[in-house]
N, C-alpha and C positions, 0 to 999 in steps of 0.2 A: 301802203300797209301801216297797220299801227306804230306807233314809235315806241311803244309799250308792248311787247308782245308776249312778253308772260302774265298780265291784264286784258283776256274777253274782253272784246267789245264787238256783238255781233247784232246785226241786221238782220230781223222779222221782214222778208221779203217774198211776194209769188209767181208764180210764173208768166204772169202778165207783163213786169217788169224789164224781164227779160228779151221777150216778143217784140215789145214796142221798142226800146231802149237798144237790144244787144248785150251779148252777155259780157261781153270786151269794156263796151264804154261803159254798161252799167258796174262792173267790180271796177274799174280804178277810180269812177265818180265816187262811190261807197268807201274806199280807203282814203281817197286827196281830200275828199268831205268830213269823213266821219269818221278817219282811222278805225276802220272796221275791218278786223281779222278774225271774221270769224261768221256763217251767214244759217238762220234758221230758214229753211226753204219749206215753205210753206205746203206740204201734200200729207196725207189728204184733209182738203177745209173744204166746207162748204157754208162758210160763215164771210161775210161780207169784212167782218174786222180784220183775218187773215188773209183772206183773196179776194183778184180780182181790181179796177181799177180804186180811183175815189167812190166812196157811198156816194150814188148817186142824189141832189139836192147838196150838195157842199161843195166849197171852193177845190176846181181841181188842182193841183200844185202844176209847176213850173217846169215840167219834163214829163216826159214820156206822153200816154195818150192825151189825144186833148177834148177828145169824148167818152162821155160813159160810157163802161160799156152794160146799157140795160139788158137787162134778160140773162145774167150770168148767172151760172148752176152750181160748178163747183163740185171737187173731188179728189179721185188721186191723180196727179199730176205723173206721175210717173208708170211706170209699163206693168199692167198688173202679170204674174206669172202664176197661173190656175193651182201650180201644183203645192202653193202653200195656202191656198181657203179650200181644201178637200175636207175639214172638219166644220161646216158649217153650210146653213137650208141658205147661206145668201151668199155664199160661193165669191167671184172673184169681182164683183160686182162693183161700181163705184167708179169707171172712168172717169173722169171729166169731160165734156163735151167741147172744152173750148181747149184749142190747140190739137189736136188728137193725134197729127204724126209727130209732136214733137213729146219728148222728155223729159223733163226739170231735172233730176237727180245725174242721169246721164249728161247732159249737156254742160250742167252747171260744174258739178266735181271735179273734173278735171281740169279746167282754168281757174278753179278758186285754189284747186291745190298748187301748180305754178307761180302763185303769187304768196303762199302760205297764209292761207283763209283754213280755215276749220269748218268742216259743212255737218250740220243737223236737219234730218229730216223733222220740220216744225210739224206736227200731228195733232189735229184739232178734233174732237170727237164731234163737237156740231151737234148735241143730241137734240137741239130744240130744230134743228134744221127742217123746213117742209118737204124741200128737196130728197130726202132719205128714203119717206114714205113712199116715192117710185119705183122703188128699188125692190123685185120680185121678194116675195117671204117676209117683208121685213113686219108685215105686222103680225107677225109671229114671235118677234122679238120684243113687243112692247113692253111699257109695264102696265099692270091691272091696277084700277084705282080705288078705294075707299068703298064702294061699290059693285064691285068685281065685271066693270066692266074694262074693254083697253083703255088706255091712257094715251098720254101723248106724247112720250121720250120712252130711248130704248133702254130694257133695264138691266143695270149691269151683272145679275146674277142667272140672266137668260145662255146656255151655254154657243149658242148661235152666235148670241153676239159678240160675247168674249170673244168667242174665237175668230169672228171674223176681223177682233181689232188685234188678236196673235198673230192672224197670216200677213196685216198691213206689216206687220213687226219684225218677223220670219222675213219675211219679202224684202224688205229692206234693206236688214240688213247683210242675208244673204246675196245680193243682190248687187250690192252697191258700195263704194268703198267712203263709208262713211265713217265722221268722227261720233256721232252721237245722237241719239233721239232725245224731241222737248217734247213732251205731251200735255195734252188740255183737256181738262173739262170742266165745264164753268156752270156747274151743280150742287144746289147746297142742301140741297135732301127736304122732306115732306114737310119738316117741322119749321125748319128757316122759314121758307116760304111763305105759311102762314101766319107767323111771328109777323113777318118784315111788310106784307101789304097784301092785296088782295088778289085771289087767286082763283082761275077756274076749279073746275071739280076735277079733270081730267088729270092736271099736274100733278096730285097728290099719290102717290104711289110709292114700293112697289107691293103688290098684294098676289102677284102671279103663284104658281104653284114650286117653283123651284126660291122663292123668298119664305115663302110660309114652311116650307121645308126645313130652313135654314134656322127660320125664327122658331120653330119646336126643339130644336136642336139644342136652342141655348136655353129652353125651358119659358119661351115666351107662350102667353096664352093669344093666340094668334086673331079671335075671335074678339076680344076685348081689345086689341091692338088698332084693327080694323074699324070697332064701333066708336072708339076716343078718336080717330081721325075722322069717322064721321060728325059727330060732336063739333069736331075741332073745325072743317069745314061750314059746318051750318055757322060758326059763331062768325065766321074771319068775312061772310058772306055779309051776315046782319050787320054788323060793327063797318064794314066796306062800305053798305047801303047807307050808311048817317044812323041805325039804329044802336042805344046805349041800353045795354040792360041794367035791370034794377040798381044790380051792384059795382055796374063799370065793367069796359071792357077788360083791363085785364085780372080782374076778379075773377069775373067770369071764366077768363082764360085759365089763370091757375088753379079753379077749383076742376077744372076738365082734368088737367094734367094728374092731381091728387084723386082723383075718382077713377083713371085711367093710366095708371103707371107704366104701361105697357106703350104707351104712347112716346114715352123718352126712350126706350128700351129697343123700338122700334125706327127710331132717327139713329141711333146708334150701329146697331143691324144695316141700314140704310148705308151711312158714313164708313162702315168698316169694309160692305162690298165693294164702292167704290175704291176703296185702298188696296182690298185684294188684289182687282185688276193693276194698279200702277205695280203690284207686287208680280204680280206674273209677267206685265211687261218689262218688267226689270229684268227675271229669272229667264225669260225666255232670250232676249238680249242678250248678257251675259253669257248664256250656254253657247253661243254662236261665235261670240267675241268676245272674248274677257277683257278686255282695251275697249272697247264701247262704252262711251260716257251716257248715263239714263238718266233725264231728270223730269221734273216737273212743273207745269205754270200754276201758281195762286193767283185766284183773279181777283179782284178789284175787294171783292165784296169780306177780306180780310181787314181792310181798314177801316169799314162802313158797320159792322155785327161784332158786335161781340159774342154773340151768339156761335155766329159763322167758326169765329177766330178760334173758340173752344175746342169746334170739332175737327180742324187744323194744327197738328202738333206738331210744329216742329221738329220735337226730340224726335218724336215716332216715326217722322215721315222720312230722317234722316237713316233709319235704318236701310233704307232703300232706294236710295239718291248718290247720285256722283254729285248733282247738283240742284238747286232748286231755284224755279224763274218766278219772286214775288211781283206782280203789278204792282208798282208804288207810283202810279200816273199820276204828277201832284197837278197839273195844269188843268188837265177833265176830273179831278178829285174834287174841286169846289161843285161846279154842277151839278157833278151824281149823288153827293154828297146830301148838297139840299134836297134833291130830288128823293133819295134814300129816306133822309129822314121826314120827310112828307107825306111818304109811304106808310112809315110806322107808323107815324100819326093817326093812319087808316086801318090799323090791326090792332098790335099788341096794346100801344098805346092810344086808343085810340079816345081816352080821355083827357087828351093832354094837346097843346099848341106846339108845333114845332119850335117856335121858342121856346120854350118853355123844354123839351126834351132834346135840345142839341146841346145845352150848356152839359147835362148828363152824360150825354153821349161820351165828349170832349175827355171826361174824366175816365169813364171807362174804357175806353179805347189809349188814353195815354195820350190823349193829341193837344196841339195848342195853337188851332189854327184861328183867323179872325172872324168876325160878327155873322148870325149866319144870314142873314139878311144880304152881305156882300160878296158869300162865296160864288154863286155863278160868274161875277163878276172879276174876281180875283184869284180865284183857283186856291191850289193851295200851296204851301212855300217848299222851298227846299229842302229847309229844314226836315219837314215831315220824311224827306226822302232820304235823309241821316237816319232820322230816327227809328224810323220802320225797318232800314238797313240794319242796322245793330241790333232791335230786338229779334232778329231774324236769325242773323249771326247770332246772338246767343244761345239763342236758341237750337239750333244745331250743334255747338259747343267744339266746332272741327271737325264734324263727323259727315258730313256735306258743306261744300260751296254754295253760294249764296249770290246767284247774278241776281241786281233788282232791276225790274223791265223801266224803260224812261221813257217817257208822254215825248214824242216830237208828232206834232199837228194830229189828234187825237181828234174829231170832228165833236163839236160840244154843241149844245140844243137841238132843238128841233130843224130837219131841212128847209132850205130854202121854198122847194117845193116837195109834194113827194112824187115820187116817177116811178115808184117800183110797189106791189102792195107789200105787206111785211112780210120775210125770209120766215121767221120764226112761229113754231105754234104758242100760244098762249101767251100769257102777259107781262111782255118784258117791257120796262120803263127806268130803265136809266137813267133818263136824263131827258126832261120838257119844257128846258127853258128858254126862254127867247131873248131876242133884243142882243144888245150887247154886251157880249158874252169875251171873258177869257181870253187872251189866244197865246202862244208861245212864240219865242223869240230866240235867236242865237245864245241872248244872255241868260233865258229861261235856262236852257237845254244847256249849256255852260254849267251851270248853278249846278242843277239835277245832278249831271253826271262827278263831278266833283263831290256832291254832296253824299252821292255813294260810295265813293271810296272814304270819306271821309268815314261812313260808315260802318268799313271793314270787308266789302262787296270785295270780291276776288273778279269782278268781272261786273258788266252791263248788258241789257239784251234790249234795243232801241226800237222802240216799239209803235204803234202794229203795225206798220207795214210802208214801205217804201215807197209804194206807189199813193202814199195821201200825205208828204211829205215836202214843206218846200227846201229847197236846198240850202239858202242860208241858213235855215236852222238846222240842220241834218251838219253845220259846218260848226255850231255851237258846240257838238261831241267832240269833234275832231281838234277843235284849242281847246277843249277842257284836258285831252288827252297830251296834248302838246306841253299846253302849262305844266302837266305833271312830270312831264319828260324834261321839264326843267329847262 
């Protein structure tokens, strides 16, 4: 266990882990390793970065399976109980197909609590997931796009779907004698999107009739909201294709916005629903167990937009937090990074050279990492993982705890091969670099976690996931934590 135990340090792990491993040998490898007291158990994901073995096409790490395992679905790991999805068309729905008599939450809790681990149900919404679309009713839950026809993520003002991510929540924690829920969702709303790179049609959303409801509500003109994201689609298309209108792409972009004001008002609308629900997932939480710790993960794309980062507040978000789990990956942050801004190159800015708009970047974002030419190569330093720490921390100002997530073997470029076709609908691009790429070390992952507390980080959440993980590194946590122990 940690030598630090009033300092979180817990472990993004799934039940695969378990399976292969054993729950015995894998909790004291995860403390003698990684002084980890503390474990996000990963149900329900149906996302490869939370579950499931190594992405298959990457080095598998040094333990547990030693094959992919292709063809994994993903879901709730744990025992669904009918009687809390009675408020929703998709009911108890969401097994996982792999493991099916066994339990994650039940198996796991009770040996992690003998050793005094701290267990959180990790909860991943997965909305890009293909896998979901199986699942009877769910296209019932969509969102409508630019177009009014479905889209292709669920949206969150659909009362279905809420609720069906209430009864995950319900269930839980009625259920299970847990310390706390992390939840995820790794969506930056209609407007990001198209800013940040090129996009299908389908992704822009939501236009359904329980959002247009909302958006009258606030006195938006729903109709014009509608027709500036179409607008706004046709341009992010043409500028995608190599085409530059007369006056430049983002001319063109900001006179859409000014002819169309409805179109911010509308990302907004967007942004606040998604809050909602962390807001009911809190309240609903809390009403079951007032000792239940609620928080939430910020994913990557808080370091990379400025844009993103706007529609993330801090102050705000701490309303409604015991805790907040920032992504400050600085190892896979050079790659995506370039990758991100290559992107924009393709959108907003699509008049402009990536050189030429990462020195920009740099400034607006607060960052001081090296040349971007050598970020796939180099990642990014530690530093950043102070620094994003603290603005973080100040940003909540002690009104929430602040764990920041740390990069150990994050899979960076493109796969070796691919073996799987893609999990996700629509176009996600992360990261398409090749060659030789980055990689993390004992000393990386030393650095990192140090460098969070240096921070002000009341904790760490060692990320994503245990089973793509080699163990000497996974032991860089464990003497960063020692060293502090003095």
């Amino acid at each position: 266990m940690s030598t630090l135990p009033d300092r979180l340090v817990a472990m993004q792990i799934g039940a695969v882990s378990f399976v292969d491993e054993g729950v015995d040998q894998t909790l004291d490898i995860l403390a003698e390793r990684g002084a980890v007291n503390a474990l996000f158990l990963a149900t329900p994901t149906w996302t490869r970065g939370t579950g499931g073995r190594q992405i298959p096409g990457y080095k598998i790490p040094d333990h547990g399976g030693t094959e992919y395992d292709l063809g994994w679905v993903g879901g709730n790991y744990a025992t669904p109980h009918p009687q809390y999805y009675g408020n929703t068309a998709l009911g108890a729905v969401g097994r996982a197909p792999e493991h099916p008599e066994r339990d994650l939450l039940e198996e796991v809790i009770p040996k992690a609590r003998e050793r005094g681990m701290q267990n959180f149900a990790w909860m991943e919404e997965s909305g890009g997931a293909r896998e979901l679309r199986r699942y009877p009713n769910f296209a019932k839950v969509l969102e409508v796009d630019a177009w009014s026809r479905p889209g292709r993520r669920p949206c969150f003002n659909n009362p279905d779907y809420r609720n069906w991510h209430l009864g995950f929540v319900e269930d839980y924690v009625q259920s299970y004698e847990l310390d706390g829920l992390a939840w995820c969702s790794e969506r930056p709303g209609p407007l990001n999107l198209l800013m940040q790179g090129p996009v299908e049609v389908a992704e822009i959303g939501c236009f359904c009739p329980h959002c247009q409801q909302l958006g009258r509500a606030r006195g938006i003109d729903v109709a014009r909201a509608q027709q500036g994201y179409r607008e706004l689609v046709e341009w992010n298309h043409r500028v995608g294709a190599g085409e530059r209108p007369v006056d430049g792409a983002f001319v063109t972009f900001w006179r859409i916005l000014l002819n169309f004001p409805e179109v911010l008002a509308w990302q907004t609308l967007w942004t606040e629903s998604q809050r909602q629900l962390y807001r009911d997932i809190y309240g609903v939480a809390k009403a079951i167990s007032p000792q239940v710790q609620v928080g939430w993960h910020v994913y990557h794309n808080i370091s990379f937009s400025p844009f993103y980062r706007a529609d993330q507040d801090y102050t705000e978000m701490a309303k409604f937090s015991d805790f907040i789990k920032v992504v400050i990956y600085n190892n896979c942050a050079g790659p995506r990074f370039y990758t991100w801004v290559k992107n924009i190159c393709s959108a907003l800015f699509g008049d402009a050279e990536p050189d030429d708009i990462y020195p920009l970047m740099m400034k607006l974002l607060q960052l001081d990492e090296g040349t971007y030419e050598k970020l796939p190569q180099t990642g990014f330093t530690a530093d950043y993982v102070r620094r994003e720490t603290a603005r973080a921390v100040a940003g909540v100002d002690g009104q929430s705890k602040i764990y920041p997530g740390i990069d150990i073997d994050i899979p960076v470029g493109r796969p070796r091969e691919r073996l799987e076709p893609a999990r996700d609908v629509g176009k996600v691009n992360w990261d398409d670099n090749e060659g030789d790429l980055t990689t993390c070390t004992p000393g990386s992952v030393r650095d990192a976690v140090l460098a969070a507390f240096e921070g002000g980080a009341e904790g760490v959440v060692l990320s994503r996931k245990y089973s793509e993980m080699m163990l000497d590194n996974l032991s860089g946590a464990g003497d960063a934590m020692r060293s502090l122990a003095g």
